[in-house]
OpenMM code with the backbone's topology and positions (N, CA, C; nanometers):
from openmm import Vec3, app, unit

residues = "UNK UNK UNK UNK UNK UNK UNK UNK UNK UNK UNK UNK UNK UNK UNK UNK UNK UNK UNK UNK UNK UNK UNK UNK UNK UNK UNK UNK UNK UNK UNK UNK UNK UNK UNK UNK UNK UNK UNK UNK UNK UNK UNK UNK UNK UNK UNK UNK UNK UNK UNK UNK UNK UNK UNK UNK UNK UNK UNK UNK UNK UNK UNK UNK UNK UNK UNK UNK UNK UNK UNK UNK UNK UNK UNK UNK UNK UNK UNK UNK".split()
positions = [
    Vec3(-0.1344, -0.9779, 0.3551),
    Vec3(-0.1013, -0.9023, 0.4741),
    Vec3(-0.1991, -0.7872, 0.4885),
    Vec3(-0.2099, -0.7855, 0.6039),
    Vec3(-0.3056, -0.6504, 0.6388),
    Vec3(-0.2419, -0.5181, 0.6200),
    Vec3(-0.1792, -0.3998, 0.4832),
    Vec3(-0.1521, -0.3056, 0.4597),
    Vec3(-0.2063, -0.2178, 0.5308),
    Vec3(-0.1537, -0.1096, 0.6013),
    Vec3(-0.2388, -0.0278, 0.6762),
    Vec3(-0.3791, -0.0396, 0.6854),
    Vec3(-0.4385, -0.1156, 0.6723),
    Vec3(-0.5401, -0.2053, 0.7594),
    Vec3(-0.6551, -0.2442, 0.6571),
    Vec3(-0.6053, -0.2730, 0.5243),
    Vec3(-0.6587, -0.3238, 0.3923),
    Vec3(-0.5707, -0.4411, 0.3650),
    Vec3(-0.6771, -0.5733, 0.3343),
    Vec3(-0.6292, -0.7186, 0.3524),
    Vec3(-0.5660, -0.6968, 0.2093),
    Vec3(-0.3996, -0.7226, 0.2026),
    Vec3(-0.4055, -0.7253, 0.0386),
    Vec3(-0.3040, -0.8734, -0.0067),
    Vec3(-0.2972, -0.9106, -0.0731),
    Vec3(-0.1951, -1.0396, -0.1512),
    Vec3(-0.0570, -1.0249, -0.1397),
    Vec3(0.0053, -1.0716, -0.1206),
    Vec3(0.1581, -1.0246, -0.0536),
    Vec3(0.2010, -0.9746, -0.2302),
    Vec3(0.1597, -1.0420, -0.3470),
    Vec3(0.1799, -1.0418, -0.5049),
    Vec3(0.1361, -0.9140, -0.5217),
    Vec3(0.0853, -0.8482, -0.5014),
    Vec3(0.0111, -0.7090, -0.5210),
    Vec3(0.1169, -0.6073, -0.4517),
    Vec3(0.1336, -0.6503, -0.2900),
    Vec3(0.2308, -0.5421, -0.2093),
    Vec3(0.3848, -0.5249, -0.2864),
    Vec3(0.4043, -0.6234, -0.3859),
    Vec3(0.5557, -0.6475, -0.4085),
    Vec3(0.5077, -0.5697, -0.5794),
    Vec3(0.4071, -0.5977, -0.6452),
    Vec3(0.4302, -0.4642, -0.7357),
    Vec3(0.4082, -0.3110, -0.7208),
    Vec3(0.3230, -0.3087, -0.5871),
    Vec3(0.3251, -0.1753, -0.5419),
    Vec3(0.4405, -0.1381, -0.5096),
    Vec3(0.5105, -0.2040, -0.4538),
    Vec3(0.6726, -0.1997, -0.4199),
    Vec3(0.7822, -0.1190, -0.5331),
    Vec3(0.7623, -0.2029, -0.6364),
    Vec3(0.8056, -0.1523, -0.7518),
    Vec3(0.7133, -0.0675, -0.8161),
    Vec3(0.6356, 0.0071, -0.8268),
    Vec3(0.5519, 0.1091, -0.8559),
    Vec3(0.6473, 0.2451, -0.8059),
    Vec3(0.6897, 0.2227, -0.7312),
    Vec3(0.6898, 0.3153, -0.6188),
    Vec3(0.8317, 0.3940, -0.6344),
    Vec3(0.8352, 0.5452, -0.6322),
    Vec3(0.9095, 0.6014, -0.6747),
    Vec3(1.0087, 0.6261, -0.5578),
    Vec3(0.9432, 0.6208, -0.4028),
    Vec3(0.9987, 0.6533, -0.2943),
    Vec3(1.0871, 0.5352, -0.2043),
    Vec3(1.2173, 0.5599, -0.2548),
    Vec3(1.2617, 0.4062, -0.1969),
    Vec3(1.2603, 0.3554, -0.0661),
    Vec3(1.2701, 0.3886, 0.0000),
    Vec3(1.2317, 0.3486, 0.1560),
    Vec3(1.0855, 0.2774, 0.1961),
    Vec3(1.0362, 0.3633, 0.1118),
    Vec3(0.8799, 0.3150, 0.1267),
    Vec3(0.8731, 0.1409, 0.0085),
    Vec3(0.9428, 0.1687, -0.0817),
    Vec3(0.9182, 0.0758, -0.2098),
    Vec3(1.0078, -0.0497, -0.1069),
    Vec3(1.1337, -0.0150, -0.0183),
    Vec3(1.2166, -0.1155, 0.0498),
    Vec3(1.0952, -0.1682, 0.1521),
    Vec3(1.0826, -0.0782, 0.2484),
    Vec3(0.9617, -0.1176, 0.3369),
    Vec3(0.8683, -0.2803, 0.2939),
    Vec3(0.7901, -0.2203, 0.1797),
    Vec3(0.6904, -0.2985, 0.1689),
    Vec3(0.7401, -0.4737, 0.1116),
    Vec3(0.8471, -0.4444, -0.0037),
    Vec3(0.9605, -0.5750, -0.0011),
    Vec3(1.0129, -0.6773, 0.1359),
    Vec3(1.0455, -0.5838, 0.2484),
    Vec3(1.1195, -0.6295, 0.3380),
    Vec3(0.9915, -0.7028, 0.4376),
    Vec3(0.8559, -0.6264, 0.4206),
    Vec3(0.7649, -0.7130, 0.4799),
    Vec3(0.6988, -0.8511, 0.4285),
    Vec3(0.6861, -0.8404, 0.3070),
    Vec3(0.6943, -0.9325, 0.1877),
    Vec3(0.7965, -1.0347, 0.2375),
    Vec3(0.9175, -1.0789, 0.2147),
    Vec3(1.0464, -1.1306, 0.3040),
    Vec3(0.9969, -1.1658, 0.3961),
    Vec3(1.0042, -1.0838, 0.4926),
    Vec3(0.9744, -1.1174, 0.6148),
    Vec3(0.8095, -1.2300, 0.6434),
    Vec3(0.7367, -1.1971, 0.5517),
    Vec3(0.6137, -1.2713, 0.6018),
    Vec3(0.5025, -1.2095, 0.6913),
    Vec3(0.5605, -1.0577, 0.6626),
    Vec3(0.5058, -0.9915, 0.8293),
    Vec3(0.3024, -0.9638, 0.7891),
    Vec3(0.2349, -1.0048, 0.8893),
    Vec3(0.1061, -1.0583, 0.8781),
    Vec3(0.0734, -0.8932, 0.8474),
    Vec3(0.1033, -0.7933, 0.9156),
    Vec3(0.0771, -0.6527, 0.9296),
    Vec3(0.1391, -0.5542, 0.9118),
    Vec3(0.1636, -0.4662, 0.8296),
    Vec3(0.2287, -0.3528, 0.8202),
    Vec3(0.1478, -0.2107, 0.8124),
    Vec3(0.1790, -0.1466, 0.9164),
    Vec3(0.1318, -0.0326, 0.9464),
    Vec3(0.2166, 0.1122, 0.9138),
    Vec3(0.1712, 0.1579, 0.8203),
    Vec3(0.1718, 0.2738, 0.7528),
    Vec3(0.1519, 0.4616, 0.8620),
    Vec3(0.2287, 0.5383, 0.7672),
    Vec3(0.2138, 0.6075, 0.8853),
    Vec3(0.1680, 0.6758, 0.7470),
    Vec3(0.1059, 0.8328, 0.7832),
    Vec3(-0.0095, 0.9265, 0.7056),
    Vec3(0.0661, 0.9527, 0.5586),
    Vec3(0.1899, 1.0037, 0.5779),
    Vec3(0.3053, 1.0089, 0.4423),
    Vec3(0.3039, 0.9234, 0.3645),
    Vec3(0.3037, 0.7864, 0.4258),
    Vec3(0.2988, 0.6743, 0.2895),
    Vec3(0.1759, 0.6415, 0.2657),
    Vec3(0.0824, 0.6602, 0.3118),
    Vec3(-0.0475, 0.6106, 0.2490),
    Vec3(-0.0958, 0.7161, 0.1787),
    Vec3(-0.0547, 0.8406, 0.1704),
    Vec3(-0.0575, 0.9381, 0.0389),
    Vec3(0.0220, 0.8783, -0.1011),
    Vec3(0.1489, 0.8617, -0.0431),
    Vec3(0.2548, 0.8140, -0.1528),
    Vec3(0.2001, 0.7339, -0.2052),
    Vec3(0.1418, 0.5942, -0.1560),
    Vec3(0.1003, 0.4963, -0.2453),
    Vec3(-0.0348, 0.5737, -0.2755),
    Vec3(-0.1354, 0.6566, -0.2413),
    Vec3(-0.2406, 0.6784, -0.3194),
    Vec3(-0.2004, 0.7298, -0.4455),
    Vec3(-0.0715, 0.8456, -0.4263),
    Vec3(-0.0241, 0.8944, -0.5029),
    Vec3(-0.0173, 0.8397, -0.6519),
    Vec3(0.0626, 0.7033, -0.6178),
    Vec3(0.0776, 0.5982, -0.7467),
    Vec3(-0.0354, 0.5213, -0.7554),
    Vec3(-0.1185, 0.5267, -0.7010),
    Vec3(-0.2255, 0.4713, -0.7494),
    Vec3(-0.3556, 0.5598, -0.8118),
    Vec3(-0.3386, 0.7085, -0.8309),
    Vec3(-0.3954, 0.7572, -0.9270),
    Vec3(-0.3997, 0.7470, -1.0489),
    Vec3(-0.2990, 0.6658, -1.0864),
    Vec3(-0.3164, 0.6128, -1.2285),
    Vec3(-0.2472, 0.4915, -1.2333),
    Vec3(-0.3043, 0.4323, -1.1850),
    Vec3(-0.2465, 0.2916, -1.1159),
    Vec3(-0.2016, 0.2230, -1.2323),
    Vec3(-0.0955, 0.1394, -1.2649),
    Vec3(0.0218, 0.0595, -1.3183),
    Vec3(-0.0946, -0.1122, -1.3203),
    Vec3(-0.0642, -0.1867, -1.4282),
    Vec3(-0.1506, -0.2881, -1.4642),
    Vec3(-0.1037, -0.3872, -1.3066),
    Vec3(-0.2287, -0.4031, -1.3202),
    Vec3(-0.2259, -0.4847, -1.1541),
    Vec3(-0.2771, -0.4470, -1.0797),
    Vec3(-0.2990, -0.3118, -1.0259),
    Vec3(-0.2993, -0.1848, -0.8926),
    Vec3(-0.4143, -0.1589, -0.9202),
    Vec3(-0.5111, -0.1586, -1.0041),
    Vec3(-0.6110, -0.1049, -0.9958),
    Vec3(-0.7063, -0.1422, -0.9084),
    Vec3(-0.7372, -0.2936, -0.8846),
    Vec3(-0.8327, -0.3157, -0.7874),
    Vec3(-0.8157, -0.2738, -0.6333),
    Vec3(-0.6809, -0.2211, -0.6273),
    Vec3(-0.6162, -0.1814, -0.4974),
    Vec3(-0.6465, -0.0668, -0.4884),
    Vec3(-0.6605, 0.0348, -0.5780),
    Vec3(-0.7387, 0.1722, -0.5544),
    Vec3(-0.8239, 0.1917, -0.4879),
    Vec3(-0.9334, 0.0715, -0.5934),
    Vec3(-1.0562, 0.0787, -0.5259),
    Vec3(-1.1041, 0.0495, -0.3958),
    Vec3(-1.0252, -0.0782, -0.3353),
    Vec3(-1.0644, -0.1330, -0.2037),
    Vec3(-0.9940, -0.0430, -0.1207),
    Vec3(-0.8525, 0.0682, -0.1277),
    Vec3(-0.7988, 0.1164, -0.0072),
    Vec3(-0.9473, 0.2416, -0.0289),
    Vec3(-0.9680, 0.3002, -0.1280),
    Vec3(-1.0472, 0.3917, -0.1279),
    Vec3(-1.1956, 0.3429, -0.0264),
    Vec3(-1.2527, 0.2659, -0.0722),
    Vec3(-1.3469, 0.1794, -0.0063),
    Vec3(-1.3732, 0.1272, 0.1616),
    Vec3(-1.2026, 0.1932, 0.2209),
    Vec3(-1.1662, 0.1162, 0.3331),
    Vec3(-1.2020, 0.2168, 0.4081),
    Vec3(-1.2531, 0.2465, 0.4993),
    Vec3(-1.2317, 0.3137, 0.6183),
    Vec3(-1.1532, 0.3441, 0.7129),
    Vec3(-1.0741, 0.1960, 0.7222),
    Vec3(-0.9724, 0.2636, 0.7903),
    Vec3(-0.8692, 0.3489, 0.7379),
    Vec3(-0.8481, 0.2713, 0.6122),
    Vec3(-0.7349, 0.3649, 0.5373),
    Vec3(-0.7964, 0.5375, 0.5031),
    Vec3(-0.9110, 0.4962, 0.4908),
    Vec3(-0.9222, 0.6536, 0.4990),
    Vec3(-0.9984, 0.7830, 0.6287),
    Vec3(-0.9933, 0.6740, 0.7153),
    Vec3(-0.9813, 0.7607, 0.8774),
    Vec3(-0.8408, 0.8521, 0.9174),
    Vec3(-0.7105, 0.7774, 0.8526),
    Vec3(-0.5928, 0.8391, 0.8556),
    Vec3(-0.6051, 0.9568, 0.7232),
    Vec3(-0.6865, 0.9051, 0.6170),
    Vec3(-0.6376, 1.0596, 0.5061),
    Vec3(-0.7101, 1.1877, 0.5438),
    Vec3(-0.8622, 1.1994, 0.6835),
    Vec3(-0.8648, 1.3035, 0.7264),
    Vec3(-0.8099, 1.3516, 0.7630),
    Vec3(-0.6998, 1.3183, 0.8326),
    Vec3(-0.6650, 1.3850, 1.0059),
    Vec3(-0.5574, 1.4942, 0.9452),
] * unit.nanometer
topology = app.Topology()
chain = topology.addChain("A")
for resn in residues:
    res = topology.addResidue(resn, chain)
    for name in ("N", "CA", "C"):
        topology.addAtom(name, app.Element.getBySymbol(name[0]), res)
């Protein structure tokens, strides 16, 4: 699925899921997972949160650091 606008493995979104200390956000990304949903769009709060947990990213998460870091779009929203 396209995570706030980084292509990622639906297997990856569902341990970020469980990474995740903030439940709404950790439900969120499950329920798109479920759902099948091609796109989930993130608003500025959670794409901190998950950077958050991905500063010392949990076995799995690491290559996900690198590519949201890498992304532009994801990080056109961490200026603003």
């Amino acid at each position: 699925m396209l995570l706030g606008g980084v292509w990622v493995e639906d297997g990856v979104v569902l341990r970020l899921g469980e990474a995740l200390r903030h439940r709404a956000l950790s439900h969120k990304l499950r329920m798109a997972c479920t759902l099948r949903s091609p796109v989930l769009n993130l608003t500025v709060a959670e794409r901190h949160t998950i950077l958050a947990v991905l500063d010392d990213p949990p076995p799995g998460l690491e290559r996900l650091r690198k590519l949201i870091l890498e992304n532009p779009q994801w990080m056109l929203y961490e200026r603003l």
